[in-house]
N, C-alpha and C positions, 0 to 999 in steps of 0.2 A: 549587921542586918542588911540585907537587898530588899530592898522596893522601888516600884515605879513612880511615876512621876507625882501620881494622884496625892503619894505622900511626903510631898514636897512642901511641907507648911513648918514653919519656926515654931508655933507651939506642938505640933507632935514630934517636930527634931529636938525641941527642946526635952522633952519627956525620954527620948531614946537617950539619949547623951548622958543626963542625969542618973539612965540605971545603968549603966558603963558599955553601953554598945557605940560602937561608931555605925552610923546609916553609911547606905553607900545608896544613893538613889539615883534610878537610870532617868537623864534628863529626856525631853522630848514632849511633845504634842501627847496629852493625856485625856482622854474625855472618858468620865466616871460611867455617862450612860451606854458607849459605845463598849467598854470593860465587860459592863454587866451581859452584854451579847455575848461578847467572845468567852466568857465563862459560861455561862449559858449554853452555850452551844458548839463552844471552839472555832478554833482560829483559820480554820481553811474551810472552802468551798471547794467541792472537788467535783469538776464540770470544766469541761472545752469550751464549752458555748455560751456564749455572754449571755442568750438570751434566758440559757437554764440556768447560769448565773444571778442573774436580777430575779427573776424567779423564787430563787431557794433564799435569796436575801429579805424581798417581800414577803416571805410566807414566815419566814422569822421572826421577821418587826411584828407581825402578826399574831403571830403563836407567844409572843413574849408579853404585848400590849394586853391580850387578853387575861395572861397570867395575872398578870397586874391586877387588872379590872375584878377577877373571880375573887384576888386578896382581900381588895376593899370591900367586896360587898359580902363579905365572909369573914371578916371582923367587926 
C-alpha cells in the first residue's frame, strides 16, 4: 500500500500490517489542510506571472473557506 506522509501514524501502520499489507509511506513535510487544496483543485498553477500567481492562490483559499462555511451552516 503507497500513502503520504499524513499516514505516517503507528496505530494506522499498525492496522495495515495486521491485514498483511506492507505500507510504503512517502516521507516528507505533509500538511493535511494544504492536501485538501491540492485535491481540491490540483496541484499546478498555470500562470507566468507571479502576480496572477498569488491571485488564483487567493481566490482558492477563498472559494474553498467558503465551501467550508455553506457545509456548517447546512448541517
Amino acid at each position: 500500500m503507497f500513502a503520504n506522509g499524513a499516514f505516517d501514524a503507528k496505530p494506522f501502520l499498525n492496522t495495515i500490517v495486521s491485514k498483511g499489507y506492507l505500507p510504503i509511506v512517502k516521507k516528507g513535510i505533509t500538511n493535511p489542510r494544504i492536501e485538501a487544496l491540492t485535491i481540491e483543485f490540483g496541484d499546478r498553477i498555470k500562470t507566468k506571472r507571479e502576480e496572477s500567481f498569488k491571485t488564483r492562490v487567493i481566490l482558492r483559499l477563498i472559494v474553498y473557506c467558503l465551501k467550508i462555511i455553506i457545509r456548517w451552516i447546512y448541517e
